[in-house]
N, C-alpha and C positions, 0 to 999 in steps of 0.2 A: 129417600129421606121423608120424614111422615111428617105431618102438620109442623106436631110441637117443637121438631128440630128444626125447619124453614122457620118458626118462629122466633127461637131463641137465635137465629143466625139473621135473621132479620132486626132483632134488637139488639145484637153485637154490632152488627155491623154501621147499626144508627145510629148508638152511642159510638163507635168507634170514630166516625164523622163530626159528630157534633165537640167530641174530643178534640178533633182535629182542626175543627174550626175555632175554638177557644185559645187553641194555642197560636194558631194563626191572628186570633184578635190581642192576643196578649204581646205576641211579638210587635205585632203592629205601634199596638199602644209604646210599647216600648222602645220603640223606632223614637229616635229625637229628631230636631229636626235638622237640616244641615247648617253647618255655619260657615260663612264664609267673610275671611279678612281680604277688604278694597284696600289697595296702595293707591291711594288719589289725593286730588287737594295742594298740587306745587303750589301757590300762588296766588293769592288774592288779589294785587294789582290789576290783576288781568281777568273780565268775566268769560272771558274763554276756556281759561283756568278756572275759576271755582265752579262752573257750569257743565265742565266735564260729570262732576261727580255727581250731582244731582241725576244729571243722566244717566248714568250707570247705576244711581239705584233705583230709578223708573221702569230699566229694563230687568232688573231682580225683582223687584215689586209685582210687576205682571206679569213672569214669566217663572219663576221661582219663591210666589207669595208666602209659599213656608219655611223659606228658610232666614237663619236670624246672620244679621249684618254686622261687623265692625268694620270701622274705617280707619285705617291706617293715615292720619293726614300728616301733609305736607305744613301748609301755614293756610291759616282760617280765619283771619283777622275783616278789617273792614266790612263786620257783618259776613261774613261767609256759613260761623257756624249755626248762629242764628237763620238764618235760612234754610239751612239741612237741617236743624228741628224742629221748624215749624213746618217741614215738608215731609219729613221723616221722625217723628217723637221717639220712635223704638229705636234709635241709629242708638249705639255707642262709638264714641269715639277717641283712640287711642294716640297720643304722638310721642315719637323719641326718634333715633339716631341708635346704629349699630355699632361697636365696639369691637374689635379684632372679630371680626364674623358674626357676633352675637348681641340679643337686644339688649343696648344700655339703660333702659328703664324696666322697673320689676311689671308696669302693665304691660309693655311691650312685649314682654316676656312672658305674659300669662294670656295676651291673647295669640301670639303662637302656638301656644299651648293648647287654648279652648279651640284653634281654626280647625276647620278640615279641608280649605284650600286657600290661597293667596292667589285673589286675581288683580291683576296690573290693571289701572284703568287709562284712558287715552293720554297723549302727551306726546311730545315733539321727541324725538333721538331716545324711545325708552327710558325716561326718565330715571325709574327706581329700579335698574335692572341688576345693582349689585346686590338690592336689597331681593330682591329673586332668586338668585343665585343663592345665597348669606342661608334663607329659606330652605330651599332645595337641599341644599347641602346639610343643612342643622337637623330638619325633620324626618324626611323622607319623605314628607306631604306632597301632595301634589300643586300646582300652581298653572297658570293661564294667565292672556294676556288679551285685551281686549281694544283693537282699535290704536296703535301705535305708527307712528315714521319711523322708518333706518335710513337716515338720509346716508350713502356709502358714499357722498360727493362732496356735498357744501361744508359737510362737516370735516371733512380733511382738506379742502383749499378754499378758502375764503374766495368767495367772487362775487365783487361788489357790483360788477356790470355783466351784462351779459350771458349772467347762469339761467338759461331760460330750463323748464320743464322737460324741451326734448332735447337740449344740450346733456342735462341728468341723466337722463333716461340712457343715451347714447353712451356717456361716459360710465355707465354702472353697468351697462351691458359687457365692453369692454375687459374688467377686472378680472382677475383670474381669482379661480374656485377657491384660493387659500386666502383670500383679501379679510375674509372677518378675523376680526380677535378671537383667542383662545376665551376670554370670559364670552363673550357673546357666542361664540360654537356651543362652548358650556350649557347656557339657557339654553338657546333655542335648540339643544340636542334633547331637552329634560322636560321641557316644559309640556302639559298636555297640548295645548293649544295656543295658538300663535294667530291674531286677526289684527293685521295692518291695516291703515284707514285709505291707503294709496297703493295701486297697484306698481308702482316701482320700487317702493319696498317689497313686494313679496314678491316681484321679480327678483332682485338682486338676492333675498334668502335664498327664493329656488334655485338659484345659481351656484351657489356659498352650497348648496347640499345639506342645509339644515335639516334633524331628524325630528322633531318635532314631526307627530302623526296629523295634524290638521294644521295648515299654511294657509291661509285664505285670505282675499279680502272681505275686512268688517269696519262699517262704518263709526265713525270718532261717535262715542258716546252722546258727546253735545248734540248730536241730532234727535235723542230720546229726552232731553230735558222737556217735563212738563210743568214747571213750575211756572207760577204769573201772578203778579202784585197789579191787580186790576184796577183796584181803587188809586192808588198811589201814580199808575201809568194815565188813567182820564184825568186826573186831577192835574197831571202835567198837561196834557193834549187842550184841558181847559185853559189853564193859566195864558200858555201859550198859542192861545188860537190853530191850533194846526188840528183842521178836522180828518176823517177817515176818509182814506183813499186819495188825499190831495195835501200831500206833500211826500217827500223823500227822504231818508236817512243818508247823511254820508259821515265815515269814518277815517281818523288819517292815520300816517303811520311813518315813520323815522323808516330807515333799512336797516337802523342797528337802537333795541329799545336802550335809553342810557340809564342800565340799571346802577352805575355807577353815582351818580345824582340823589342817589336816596339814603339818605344819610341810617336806615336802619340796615340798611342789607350790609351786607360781610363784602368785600373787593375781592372779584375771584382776577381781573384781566390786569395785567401787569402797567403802567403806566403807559409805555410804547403800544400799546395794544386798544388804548382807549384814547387817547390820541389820535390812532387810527381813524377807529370809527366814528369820534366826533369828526373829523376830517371829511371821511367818506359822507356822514351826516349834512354837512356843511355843503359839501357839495351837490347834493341833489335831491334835499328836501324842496326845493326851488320848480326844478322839471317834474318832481314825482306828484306833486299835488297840483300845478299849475292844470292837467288832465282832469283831475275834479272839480278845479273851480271853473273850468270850462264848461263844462255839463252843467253844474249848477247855476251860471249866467244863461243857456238855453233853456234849460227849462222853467228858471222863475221865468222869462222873457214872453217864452215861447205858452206857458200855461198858467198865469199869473199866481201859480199857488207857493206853497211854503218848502224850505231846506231845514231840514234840523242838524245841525253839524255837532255830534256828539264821537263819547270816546267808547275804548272797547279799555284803553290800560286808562290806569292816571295819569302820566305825564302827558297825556292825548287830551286832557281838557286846555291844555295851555297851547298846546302844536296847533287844537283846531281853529283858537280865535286867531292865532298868528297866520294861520296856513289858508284857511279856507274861509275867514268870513271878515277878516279887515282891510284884506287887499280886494275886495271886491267891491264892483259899483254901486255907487250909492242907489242907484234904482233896483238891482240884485239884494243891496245888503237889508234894505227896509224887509226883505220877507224871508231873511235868514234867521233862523235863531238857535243861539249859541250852549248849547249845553255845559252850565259852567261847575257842576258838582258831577263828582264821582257816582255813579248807580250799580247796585245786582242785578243779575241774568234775568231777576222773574219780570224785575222793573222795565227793563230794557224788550226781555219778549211783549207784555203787553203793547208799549209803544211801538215796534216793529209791527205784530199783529193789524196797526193799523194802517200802515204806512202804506204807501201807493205803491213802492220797492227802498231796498236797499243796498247800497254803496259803498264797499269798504275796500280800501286798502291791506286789513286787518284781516283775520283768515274766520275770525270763529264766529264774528257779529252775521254772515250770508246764513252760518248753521241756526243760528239759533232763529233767524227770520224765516228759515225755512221750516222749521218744527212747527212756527207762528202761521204758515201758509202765505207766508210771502214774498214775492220772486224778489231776488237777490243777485248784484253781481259784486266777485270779486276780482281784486288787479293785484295780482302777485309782482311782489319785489323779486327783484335776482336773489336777495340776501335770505330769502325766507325759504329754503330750503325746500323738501319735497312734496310736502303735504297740501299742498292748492294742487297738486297730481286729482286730488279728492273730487274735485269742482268736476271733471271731464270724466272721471269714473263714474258718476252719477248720473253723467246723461245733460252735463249742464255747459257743453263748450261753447257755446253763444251767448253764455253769461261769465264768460271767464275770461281775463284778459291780462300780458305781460304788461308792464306798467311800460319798460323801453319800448314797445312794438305800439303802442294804444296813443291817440289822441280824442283829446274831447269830443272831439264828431263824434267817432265810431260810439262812445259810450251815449251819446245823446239821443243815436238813432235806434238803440237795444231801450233806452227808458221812454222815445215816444212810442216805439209801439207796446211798450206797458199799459202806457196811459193812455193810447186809443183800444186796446183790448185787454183793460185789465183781467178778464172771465176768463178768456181764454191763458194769459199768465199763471192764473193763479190755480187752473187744472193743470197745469206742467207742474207747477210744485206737486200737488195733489200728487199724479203719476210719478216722481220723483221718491216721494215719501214711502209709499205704497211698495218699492221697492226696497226703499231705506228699511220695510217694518220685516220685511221677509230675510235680508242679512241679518236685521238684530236677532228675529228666531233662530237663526242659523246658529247666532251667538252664543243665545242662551244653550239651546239644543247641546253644545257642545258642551258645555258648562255644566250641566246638568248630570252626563254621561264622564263627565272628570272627577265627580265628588262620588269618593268613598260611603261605600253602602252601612250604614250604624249596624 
């Protein structure tokens, strides 16, 4: 081959390249970017509830910053959506209700349409799992779930006493392989990815023989909430003298919430069924907090600083002056104070962020104090089913406790040695979190390799 033919094959072959690269840049450009429709947002009452969702789009935000979000919500009232768009400006957000398997509103229906997957975000008993299935079945899309409980126990027999953790565990281990419902074999046979927030839920799947190709534990989204109303939380911490590091949060909690009391919501439990649990309520609001207000007569006593007795739902502003700050002694009650309005997750993280620890009854108020970097402990009810599994999956069994097994001591002597080593507490959250940031990649990771290529 003589010069001038090395030459013209040398300038075929560089334009042939540069061709090649152009089409590569045009594809690219042409690549959209991915969209993905959240099913989140049950519940405003509950910052546990509306704090999920924040956090599941903190971990799309830094782990999938180009792709565009809609949110399927639940109900977003008392300020909820206001805070997911002053956190999130780009969100849209879509709501309705399905109709013989299909969306009853035309945006429902059109952002099925725009998604290229439906991820589920956290929630107690798979919340919107028909709406998953509804999904599945209508598109062919694909779909994932992020951070959920399958309680196989509490939710089939009520057990107001004595449902401890390893009671669960035992009793789900037990069941035999054909125990799930044909809807639920459905999902979790379909869905890309499956991440429970508690490893006895994805025991009991792996058992059940779910095909779902990723089964794992992944941590309840509320551990990724970084929201925070910093102004609004000193402004409290001012009003109310409680400085940093020297005082405690504590939260209370019914065994059964009485969502029946709220004159907006719909009555799902039938008369004899609410009865019940005002009953079962009646009976041991009494022993279940009497455990808190013990801790909290030791340590005003024992460290002369302050209690803040606030709520995680609404009906919990009235539970707590009842429960934990009027039956107490008058030399306890002078340095309790009462959180008498309802607050947001950001409002609440900032005020945790400062607190010495946290105290709850409640399951979601420990997450969000831990996102804050501040050690937390929770006291599971029998009736609160499986997901305080969560607490000992983390690494946190010396801050978890069954409310029937626990007395005041045991919790007094987990918050003095807080309060003689706060630095060291608050590197166990640290190392706690650090692991929490390595499931959420796991999460995304998965999430990522789910969504269809444009």
């Amino acid at each position: 081959m003589n010069y001038k033919d090395r030459y013209s094959r040398r300038c075929f072959l560089r334009t042939s390249a540069l061709a090649g690269v152009a089409l590569s840049m045009g594809a690219a450009e042409s690549r959209r970017a991915p969209r993905i429709l959240l099913r989140g947002s049950w519940q405003s009452v509950n910052i546990g509830d509306i704090g999920h969702t924040p956090g599941a789009l903190s971990l799309l935000q830094k782990y999938l910053p180009e792709a565009e979000v809609t949110l399927w919500a639940g109900e977003i009232g008392h300020g909820a959506r206001e805070l997911l768009l002053k956190n999130f400006p780009r969100l849209q957000i879509v709501q309705g209700s399905l109709k013989d398997g299909q969306p009853g509103a035309p945006n429902l229906a059109a952002a099925w349409e725009w998604a290229d997957l439906l991820l589920h975000g956290s929630g107690s008993g798979f919340p919107a799992s028909h709406d998953v299935e509804a999904f599945l079945r209508a598109t062919g899309k694909p779909a994932g779930v992020f951070g959920v409980s399958t309680d196989p126990i509490s939710g089939i027999t009520t057990a107001p006493e004595g449902n401890t953790l390893a009671r669960i565990r035992t009793q789900a281990a037990a069941l035999p392989p054909t125990h799930l419902s044909a809807h639920y074999r459905y999902v979790l046979d379909h869905v890309a990815f499956m991440f429970t927030r508690d490893t006895i839920s994805r025991d009991y799947l792996q058992t059940q023989g779910v095909k779902t190709p990723i089964l794992e534990f992944g941590p309840d989204t509320q551990l990724a909430m970084a929201a925070r109303d910093d102004a609004k939380g000193l402004a409290y911490l001012q009003a109310n003298g409680l400085e940093k590091g020297k005082f405690i949060c504590t939260i209370p909690r019914l065994r059964y919430t009485p969502y029946h009391k709220d004159p907006a919501r719909k009555r799902k439990d039938t008369p004899e069924a609410i009865a019940k649990k005002d009953e079962i309520n009646a009976r041991t609001v009494e022993t279940d907090h009497a455990v808190l207000r013990e801790l909290i007569t030791r340590y005003v006593r024992e460290t002369k600083n302050k209690v803040l007795a606030c709520p995680e739902m609404t009906y919990q502003i009235a539970l707590a002056k009842e429960q934990l700050v009027d039956p107490l002694p008058a030399d306890v009650k002078r340095n309790v104070v009462w959180r008498d309005t309802y607050w947001l997750p950001d409002e609440a993280a900032s005020i945790y962020a400062q607190a010495l620890a946290v105290i709850s009854l409640e399951c979601h108020s420990p997450l969000i104090a831990l996102q804050a970097g501040t050690p937390t402990i929770h006291i599971r009810q029998p009736t609160d089913t499986c997901k305080g599994q969560m607490y000992p999956d983390l690494g946190l069994e010396h801050w978890f406790f069954e409310v029937e097994q626990t007395e005041g001591g045991q919790l007094w002597s987990r918050i003095e040695a807080i309060h003689r080593g706060p630095a060291q507490a608050r590197d166990k959250v640290k190392a706690v979190m650090l692991e929490v940031e390595k499931r959420q990649q796991r999460m995304a990771e998965a999430l990522r390799a789910a969504l269809p290529r444009a």
